[in-house]
C-alpha positions as CSV (number, residue, x, y, z in Angstrom):
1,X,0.6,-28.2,-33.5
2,X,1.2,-26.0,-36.5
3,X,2.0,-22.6,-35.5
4,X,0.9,-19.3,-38.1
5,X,1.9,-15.6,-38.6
6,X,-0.4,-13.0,-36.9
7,X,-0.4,-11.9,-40.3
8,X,-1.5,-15.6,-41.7
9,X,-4.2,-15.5,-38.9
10,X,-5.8,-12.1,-39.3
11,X,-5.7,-13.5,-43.3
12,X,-7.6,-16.2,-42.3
13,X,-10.2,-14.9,-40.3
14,X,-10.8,-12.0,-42.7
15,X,-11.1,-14.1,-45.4
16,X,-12.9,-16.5,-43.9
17,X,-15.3,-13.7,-42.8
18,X,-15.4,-11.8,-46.3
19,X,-16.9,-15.7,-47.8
20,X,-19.4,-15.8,-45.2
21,X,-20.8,-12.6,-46.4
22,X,-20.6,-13.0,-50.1
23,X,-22.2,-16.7,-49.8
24,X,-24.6,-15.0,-47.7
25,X,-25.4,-11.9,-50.4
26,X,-25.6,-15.2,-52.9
27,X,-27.9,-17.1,-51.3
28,X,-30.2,-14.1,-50.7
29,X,-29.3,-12.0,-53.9
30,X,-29.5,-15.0,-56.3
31,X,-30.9,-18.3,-55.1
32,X,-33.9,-16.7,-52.5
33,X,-34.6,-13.5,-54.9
34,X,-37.5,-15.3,-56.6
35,X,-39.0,-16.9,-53.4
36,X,-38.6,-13.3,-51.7
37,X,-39.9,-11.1,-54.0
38,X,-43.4,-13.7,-54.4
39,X,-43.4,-13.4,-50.3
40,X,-43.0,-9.8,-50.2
41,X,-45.6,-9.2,-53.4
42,X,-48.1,-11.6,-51.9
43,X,-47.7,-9.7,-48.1
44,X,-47.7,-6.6,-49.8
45,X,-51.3,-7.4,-51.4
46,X,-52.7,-8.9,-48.2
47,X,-51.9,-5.8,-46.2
48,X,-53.6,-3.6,-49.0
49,X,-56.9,-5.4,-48.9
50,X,-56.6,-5.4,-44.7
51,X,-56.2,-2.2,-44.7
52,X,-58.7,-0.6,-47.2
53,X,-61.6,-0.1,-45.1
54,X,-64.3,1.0,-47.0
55,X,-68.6,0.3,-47.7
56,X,-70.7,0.3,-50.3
57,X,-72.2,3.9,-49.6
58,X,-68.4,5.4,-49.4
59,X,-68.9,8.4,-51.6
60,X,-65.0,8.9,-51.5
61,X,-64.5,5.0,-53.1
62,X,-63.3,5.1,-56.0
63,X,-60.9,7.8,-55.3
64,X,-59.3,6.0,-52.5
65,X,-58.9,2.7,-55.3
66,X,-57.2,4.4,-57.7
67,X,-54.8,6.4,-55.3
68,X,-53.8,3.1,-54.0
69,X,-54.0,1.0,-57.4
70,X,-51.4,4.0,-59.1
71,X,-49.4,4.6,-55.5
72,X,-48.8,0.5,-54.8
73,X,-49.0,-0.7,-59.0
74,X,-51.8,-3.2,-58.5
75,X,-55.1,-3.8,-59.9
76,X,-58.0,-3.7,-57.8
77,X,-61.8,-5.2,-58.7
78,X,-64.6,-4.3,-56.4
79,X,-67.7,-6.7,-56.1
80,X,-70.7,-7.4,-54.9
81,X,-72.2,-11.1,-53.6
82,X,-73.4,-11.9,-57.0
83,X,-70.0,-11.1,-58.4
84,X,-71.2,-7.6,-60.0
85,X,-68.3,-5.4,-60.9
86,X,-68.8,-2.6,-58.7
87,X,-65.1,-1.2,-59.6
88,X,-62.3,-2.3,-61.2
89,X,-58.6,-0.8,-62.4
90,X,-57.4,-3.1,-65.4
91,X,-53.9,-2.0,-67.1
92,X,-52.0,-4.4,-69.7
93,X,-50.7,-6.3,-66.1
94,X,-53.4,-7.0,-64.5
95,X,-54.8,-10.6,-64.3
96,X,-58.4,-9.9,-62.4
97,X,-60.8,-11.9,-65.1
98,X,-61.1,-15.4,-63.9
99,X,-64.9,-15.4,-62.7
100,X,-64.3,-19.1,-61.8
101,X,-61.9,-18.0,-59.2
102,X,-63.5,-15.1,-57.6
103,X,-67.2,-17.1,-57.4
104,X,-65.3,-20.1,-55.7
105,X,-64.0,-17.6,-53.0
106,X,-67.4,-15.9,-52.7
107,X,-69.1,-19.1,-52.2
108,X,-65.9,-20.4,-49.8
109,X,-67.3,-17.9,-46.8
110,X,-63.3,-17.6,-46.5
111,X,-62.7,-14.3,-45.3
112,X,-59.2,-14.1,-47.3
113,X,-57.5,-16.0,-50.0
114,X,-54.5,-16.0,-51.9
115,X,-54.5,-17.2,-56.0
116,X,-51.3,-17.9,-57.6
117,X,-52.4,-17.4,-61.3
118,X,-50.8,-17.4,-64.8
119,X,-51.9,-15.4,-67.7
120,X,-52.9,-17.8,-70.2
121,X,-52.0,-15.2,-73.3
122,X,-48.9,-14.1,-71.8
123,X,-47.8,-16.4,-70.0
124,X,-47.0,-13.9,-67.3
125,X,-47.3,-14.4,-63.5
126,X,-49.4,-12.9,-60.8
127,X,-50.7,-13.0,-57.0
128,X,-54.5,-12.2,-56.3
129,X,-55.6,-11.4,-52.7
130,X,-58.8,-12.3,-52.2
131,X,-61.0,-10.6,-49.2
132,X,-64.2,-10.1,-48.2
133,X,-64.9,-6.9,-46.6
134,X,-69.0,-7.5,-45.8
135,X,-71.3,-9.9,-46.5
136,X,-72.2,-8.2,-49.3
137,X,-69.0,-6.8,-50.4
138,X,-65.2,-8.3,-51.6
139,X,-62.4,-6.7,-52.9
140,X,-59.7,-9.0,-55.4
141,X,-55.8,-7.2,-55.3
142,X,-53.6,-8.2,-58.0
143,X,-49.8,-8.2,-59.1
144,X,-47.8,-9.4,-61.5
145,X,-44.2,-10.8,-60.8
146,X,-41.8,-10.1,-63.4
147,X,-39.8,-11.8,-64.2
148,X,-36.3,-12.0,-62.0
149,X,-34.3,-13.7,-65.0
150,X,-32.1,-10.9,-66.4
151,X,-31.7,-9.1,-62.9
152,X,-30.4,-12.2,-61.4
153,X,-27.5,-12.3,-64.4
154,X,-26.6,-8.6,-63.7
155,X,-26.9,-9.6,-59.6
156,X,-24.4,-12.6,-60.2
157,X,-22.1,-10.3,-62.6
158,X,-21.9,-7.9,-59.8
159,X,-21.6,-10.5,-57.5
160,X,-18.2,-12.1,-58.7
161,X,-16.5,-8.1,-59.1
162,X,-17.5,-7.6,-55.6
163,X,-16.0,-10.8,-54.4
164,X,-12.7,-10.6,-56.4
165,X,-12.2,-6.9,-54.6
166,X,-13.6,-8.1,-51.3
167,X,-10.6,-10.7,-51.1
168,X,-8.3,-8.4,-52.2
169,X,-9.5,-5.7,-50.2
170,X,-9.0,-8.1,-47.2
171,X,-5.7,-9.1,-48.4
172,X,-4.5,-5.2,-48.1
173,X,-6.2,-4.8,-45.0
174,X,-4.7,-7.8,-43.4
175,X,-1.8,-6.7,-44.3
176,X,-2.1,-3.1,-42.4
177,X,-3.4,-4.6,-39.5
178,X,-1.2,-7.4,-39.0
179,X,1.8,-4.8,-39.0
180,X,0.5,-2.5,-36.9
181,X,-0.2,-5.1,-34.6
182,X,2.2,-8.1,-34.8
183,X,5.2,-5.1,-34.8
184,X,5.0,-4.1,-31.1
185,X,4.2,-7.4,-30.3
186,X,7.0,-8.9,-32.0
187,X,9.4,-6.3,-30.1
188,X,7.7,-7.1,-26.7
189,X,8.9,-10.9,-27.6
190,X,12.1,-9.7,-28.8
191,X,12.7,-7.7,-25.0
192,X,11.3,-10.7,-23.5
193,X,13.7,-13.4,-24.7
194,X,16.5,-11.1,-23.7
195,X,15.6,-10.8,-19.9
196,X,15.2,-14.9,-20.3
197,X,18.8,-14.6,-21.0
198,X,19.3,-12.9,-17.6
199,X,19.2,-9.3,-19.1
200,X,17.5,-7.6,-16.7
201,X,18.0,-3.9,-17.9
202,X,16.3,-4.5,-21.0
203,X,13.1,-2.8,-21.0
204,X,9.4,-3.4,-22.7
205,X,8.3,-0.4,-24.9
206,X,5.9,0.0,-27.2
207,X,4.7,3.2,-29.6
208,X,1.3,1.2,-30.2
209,X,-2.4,3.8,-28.9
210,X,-3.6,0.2,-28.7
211,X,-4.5,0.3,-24.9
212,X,-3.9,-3.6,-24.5
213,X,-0.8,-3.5,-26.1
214,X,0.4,-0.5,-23.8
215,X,-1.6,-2.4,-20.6
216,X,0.8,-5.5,-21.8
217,X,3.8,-4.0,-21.9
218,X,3.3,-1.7,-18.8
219,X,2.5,-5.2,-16.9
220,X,5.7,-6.7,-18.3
221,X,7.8,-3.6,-16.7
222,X,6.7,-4.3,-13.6
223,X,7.4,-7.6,-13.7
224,X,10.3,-7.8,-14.7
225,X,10.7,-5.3,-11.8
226,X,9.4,-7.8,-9.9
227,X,11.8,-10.5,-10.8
228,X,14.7,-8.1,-10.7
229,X,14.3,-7.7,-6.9
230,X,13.7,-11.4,-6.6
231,X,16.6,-11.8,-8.3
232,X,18.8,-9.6,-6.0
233,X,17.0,-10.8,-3.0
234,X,18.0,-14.5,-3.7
235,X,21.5,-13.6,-4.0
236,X,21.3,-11.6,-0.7
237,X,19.5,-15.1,0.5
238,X,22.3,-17.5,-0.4
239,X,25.0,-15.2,0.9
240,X,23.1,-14.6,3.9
241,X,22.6,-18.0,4.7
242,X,26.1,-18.4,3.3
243,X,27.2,-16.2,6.2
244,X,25.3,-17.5,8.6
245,X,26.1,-20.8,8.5
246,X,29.8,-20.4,7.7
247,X,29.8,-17.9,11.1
248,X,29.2,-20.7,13.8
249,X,30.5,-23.3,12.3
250,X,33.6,-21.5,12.1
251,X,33.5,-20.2,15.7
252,X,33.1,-24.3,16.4
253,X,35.9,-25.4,14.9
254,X,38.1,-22.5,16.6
255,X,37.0,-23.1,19.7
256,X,36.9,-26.9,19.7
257,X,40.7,-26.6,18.4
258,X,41.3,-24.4,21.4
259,X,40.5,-26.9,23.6
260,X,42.2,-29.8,21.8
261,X,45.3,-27.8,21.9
262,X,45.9,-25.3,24.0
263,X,43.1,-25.4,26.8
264,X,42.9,-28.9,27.6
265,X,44.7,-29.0,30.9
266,X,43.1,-25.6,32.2
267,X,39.2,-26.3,33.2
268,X,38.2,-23.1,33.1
269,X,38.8,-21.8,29.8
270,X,37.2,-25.4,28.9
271,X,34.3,-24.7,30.2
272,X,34.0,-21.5,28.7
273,X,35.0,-22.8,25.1
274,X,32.1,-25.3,25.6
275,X,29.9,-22.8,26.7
276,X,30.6,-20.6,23.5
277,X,30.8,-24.4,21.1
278,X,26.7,-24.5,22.9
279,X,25.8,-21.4,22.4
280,X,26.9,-21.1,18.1
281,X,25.5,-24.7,17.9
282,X,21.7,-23.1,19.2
283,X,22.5,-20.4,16.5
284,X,23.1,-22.6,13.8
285,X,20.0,-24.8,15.3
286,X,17.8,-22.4,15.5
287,X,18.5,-20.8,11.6
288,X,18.2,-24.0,10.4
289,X,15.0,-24.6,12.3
290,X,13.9,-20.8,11.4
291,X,14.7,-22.7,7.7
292,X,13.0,-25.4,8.1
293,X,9.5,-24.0,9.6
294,X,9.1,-21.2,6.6
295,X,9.6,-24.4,4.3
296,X,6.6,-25.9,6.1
297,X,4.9,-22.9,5.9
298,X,5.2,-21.0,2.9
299,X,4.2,-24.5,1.1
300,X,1.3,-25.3,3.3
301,X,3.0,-28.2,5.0
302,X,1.9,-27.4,8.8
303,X,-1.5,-27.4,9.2
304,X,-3.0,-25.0,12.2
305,X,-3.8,-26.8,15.3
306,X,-7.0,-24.4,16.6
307,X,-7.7,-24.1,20.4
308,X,-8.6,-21.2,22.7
309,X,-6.0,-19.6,24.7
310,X,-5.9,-15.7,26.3
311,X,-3.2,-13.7,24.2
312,X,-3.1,-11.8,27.2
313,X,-1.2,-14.7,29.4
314,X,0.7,-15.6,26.5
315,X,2.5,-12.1,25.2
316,X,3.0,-11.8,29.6
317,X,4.7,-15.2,29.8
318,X,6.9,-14.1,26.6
319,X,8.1,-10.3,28.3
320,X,9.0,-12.6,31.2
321,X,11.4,-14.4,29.2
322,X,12.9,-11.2,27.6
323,X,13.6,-10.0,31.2
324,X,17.3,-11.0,30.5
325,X,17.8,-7.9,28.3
326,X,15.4,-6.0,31.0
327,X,18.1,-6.7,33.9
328,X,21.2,-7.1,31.6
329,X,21.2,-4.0,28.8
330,X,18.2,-1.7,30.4
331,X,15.7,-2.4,27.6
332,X,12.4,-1.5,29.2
333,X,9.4,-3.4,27.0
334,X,5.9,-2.3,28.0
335,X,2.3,-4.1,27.9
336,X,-0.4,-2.3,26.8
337,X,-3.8,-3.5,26.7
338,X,-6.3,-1.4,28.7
339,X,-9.7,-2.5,29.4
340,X,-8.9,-5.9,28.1
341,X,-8.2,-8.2,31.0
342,X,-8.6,-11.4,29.2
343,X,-8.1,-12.1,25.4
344,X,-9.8,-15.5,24.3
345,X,-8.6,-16.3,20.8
346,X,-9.2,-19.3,18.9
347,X,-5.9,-19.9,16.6
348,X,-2.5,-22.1,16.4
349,X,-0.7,-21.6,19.9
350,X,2.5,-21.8,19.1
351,X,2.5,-20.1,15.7
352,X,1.0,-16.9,17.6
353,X,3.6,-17.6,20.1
354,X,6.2,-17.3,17.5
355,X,4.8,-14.3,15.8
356,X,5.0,-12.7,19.2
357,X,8.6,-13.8,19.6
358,X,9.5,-12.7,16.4
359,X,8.4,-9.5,16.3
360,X,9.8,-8.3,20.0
361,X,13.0,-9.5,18.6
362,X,12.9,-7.4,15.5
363,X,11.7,-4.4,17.9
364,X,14.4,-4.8,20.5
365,X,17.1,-5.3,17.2
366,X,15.9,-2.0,16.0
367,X,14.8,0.4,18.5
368,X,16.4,4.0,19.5
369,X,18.9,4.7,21.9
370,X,16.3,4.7,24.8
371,X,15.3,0.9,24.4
372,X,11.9,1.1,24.5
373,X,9.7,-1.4,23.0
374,X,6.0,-1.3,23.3
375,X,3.3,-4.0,22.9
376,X,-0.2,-2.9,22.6
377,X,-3.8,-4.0,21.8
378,X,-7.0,-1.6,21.1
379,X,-10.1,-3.1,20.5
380,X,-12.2,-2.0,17.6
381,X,-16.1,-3.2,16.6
382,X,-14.5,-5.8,14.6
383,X,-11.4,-6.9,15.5
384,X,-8.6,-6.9,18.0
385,X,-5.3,-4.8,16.8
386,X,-1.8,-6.2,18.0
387,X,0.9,-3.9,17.8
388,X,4.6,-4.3,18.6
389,X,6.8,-0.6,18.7
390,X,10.1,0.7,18.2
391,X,11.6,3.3,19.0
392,X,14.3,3.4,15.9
393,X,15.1,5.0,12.5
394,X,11.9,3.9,10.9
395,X,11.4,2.4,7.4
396,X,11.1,3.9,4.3
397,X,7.7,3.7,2.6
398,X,9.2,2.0,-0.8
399,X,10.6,-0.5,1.8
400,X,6.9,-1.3,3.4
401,X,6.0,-4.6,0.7
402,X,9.3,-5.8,0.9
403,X,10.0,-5.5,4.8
404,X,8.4,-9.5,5.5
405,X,10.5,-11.1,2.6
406,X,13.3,-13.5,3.6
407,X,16.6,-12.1,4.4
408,X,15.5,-8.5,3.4
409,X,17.6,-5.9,5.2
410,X,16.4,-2.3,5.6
411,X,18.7,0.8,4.8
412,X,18.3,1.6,8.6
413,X,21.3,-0.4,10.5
414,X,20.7,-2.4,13.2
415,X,22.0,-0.3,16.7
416,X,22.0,-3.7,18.5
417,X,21.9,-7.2,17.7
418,X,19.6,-9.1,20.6
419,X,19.2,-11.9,18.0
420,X,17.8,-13.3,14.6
421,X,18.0,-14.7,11.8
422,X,17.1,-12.4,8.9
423,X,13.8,-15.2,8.9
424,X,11.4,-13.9,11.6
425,X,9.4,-11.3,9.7
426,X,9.0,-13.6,6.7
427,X,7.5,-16.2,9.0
428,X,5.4,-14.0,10.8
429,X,4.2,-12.7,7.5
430,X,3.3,-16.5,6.6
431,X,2.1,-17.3,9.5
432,X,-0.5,-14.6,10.2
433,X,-1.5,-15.2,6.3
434,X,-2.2,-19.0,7.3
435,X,-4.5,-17.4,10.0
436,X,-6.2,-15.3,7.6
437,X,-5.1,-12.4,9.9
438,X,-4.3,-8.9,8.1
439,X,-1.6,-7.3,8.9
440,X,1.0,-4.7,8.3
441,X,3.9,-2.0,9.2
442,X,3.7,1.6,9.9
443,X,6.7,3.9,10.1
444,X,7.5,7.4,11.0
445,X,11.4,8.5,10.5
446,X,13.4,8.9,13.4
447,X,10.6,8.1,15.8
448,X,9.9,4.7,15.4
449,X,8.5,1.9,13.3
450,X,5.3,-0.1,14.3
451,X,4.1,-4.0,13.1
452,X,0.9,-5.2,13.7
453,X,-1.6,-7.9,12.9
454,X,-5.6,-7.9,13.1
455,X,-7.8,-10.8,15.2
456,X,-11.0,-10.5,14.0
457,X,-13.8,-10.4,16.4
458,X,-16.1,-13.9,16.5
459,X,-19.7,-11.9,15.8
C-alpha cells in the first residue's frame, strides 16, 4: 500500500474539498442560474397574487396595486368575469395583453394558473400568474426574465479567479497545517523508535496546544513508564528464578556429594543429608509448580471447577496446618469472623484454598516482631470481606499496583522467611480476578499491612 506525507494528505483532502465547492458554485452559479431565477420569479408571482387580498368595493385598491407593482417590479391587471379591465399597471416590461390567455383561465374555473409567454415584438420573456380571487374577480401578475446571458460570462470569469486562488490558497494553507501538525508528530515518532532501540530514558514531548497531540504524548510517557518497570521487573524475574533454582539444586549436589564421600559409612548424617536432599527437592517442586499454575492461570488455561463449600471450615483446616510455626517460633495467627458461623460460597476449592495459603504465608513472612497474623471476615449488604493482617513495616502507597506482580519485592525486608516463592501474590491476584472477586491491599507504616478480597453476596 502506498504510504503519503501528512503534508500530501491534508493537500489532498483540501483540494479535494476546495473542487467540491467550486463545481458546486458552477453548477448552481452557471448551469442552474437560468432554471432558478424562472423558479424563484414564478414563486415570487404566485405568492403576490395569494397574498393580495382584496374586493371589488376595496376603496384602498388601487393604492395597495401600485405599492406592490413599484415595491416587487411587476405588472398587475385587475378584471372582472367578462374580462373588463378594472386596473392595470403597464411599463415597457410588462407582457399583460393576451385576451386569449386570460379568457381561457376565466372560463378554466381554475383557481390559479401559470403562463410562460414571449413578447412577440421583443422577443423578451415573461411569467403571468393567473388567479382568481372571487367569482367575479381575477387578478393576472407579470414578470419579465432578463436575460442571464452576460451575467453568466461575468459569473464564469469570476469563477475561474476564484478557483485559481482557492487552490492556491489551499496549497498555503496545507502547507501551515501540515507543519504545525506533522512536526510534533514527527518528533513523537522520532522518541518512539529510540525507546524501540531499548532507550528507555528518552522521553515524549511536545510544544503542540493541540490537546490530542499533548493527550498522545502524555499517554506515551506513561507507557513507556509502564514498560520501563516491566522491563526491570523481568530482569528481577529471571534472576530471581535464576536464584532460586540455582539455590537447591546446588544444596543437592552438596549434600548428595556428602554422602557419596564422606558420610556414607555413618547413618546418621545420611539420614540427615537425605532429609535436607527432600526437603530442597519440595522447594524446587513447589516453585516450579508455583511456575507452572500462574502459566495456567494468567493464560486462562485452568478453568474453575464451582461447588459449595464453608470458607469457614476451610481457612480453620488451613491455621491447623500452620500450627507448626504456632508450636515452633511462637507466631500466634487469629480467626476472626463474628456472627458468621458458617460461610457457604460457591467458587473453585482449591484455588480459594490457595489464595488462603498464599496470603498467610506472605503475612507470617512479613509481620512485626510480635508475630501476629490476623484473618478476618465482616459481612456487608453485598458482600463478604476477607482479610489477612500483618503486623510489619507496611507498604508504601506507590508500591500498592505493583505489590501482586511476579517476583516484585517491597522496600520493606523480610524479618523472617517461613516460606515462598516470590509467586504467591501474583497467583492470588490471578486467581481472585478468574473469580471475578475484587480485591486489594491496605497499608499503614510501622503498624501493619492488610490484603483482602470481596465474595459477593448471591441476592
Amino acid at each position: 500500500m502506498m504510504k503519503n506525507k501528512l503534508s500530501t494528505k491534508i493537500f489532498i483532502y483540501l483540494a479535494i474539498f476546495s473542487l467540491v465547492i467550486l463545481l458546486f458554485l458552477f453548477f448552481f452559479q452557471v448551469i442552474f442560474i437560468n432554471t432558478y431565477y424562472e423558479w424563484t420569479k414564478t414563486r415570487t408571482i404566485k405568492n403576490l397574487a395569494q397574498d393580495i387580498l382584496i374586493t371589488e368595493n376595496d376603496t384602498s385598491l388601487y393604492t395597495k396595486l401600485d405599492r406592490v407593482s413599484y415595491k416587487e417590479n411587476v405588472c398587475i391587471e385587475l378584471t372582472n368575469y367578462n374580462g373588463d379591465n378594472l386596473y392595470s399597471t403597464y411599463g415597457k416590461n410588462c407582457n399583460l395583453r393576451s385576451k386569449a390567455i386570460k379568457r381561457n383561465f376565466i372560463n378554466s374555473n381554475n383557481k390559479s394558473k401559470t403562463y410562460n409567454l414571449v413578447n412577440t415584438f421583443t422577443k423578451e420573456k415573461s411569467i403571468m400568474a393567473a388567479t382568481k380571487l372571487s367569482d367575479n374577480l381575477y387578478i393576472f401578475i407579470s414578470t419579465s426574465l432578463i436575460p442571464l446571458d452576460s451575467t453568466i460570462s461575468i459569473i464564469e470569469e469570476q469563477l475561474v479567479i476564484v478557483s485559481i486562488v482557492v487552490l492556491l490558497l489551499s496549497i498555503v494553507i496545507a502547507y501551515f497545517i501540515s507543519k504545525r501538525l506533522s512536526n510534533p508528530i514527527t518528533k513523537i515518532s522520532k522518541a518512539a523508535k529510540l525507546i524501540s532501540k531499548g532507550k528507555m530514558n528518552t522521553k515524549f514531548e511536545t510544544d503542540s496546544d493541540i490537546k490530542e497531540l499533548i493527550d498522545l504524548t502524555n499517554s506515551l510517557n506513561n507507557m513507556k513508564n509502564e514498560l520501563s518497570k516491566t522491563e526491570e521487573l523481568q530482569k528481577d524475574l529471571m534472576a530471581n528464578i535464576s536464584h532460586d533454582l540455582k539455590t537447591p539444586l546446588t544444596m543437592i549436589k552438596a549434600y548428595a556429594e556428602l554422602i557419596k564421600d564422606i558420610n556414607i559409612n555413618n547413618k546418621e548424617k545420611t539420614i540427615n543429608n537425605l532429609d535436607i536432599i527432600i526437603e530442597e527437592t519440595d522447594r524446587l517442586t513447589n516453585l516450579v509448580n508455583d511456575i507452572l499454575t500462574l502459566t495456567k492461570v494468567e493464560n486462562d488455561l485452568e478453568k474453575l471447577e464451582l461447588k459449595e463449600f464453608d470458607l469457614i471450615k476451610i481457612i480453620e483446616k488451613i491455621i491447623t496446618h500452620h500450627n507448626i510455626y504456632i508450636e515452633k517460633d511462637a507466631y500466634k495467627i487469629e480467626f476472626i469472623h463474628k456472627n458468621i458461623d458458617k460461610l457457604i460460597i460457591n467458587a473453585d476449592q482449591k484455588k480459594i484454598e490457595q489464595v488462603i495459603y498464599n496470603l498467610l504465608n506472605n503475612a507470617l513472612n512479613y509481620t512485626g516482631d510480635n508475630k501476629i497474623v490476623i484473618i478476618e471476615i465482616k459481612e456487608y449488604k453485598d458482600y463478604y470481606k476477607v482479610m489477612v493482617k500483618d503486623s510489619g513495616k507496611g507498604i508504601e502507597k506507590n508500591e500498592y499496583d505493583h505489590i501482586f506482580d511476579r517476583y516484585y519485592r517491597s522496600k520493606k525486608n523480610h524479618k523472617r522467611y517461613v516460606y515462598g516463592t516470590g509467586l504467591g501474590l501474583s497467583i492470588v491476584k490471578n486467581i481472585l480476578l478468574l473469580h471475578n472477586y475484587d480485591y486489594g491491599v491496605k497499608s499503614i507504616k510501622n503498624k501493619g499491612t492488610t490484603f483482602y478480597f470481596k465474595i459477593k453476596k448471591d441476592i
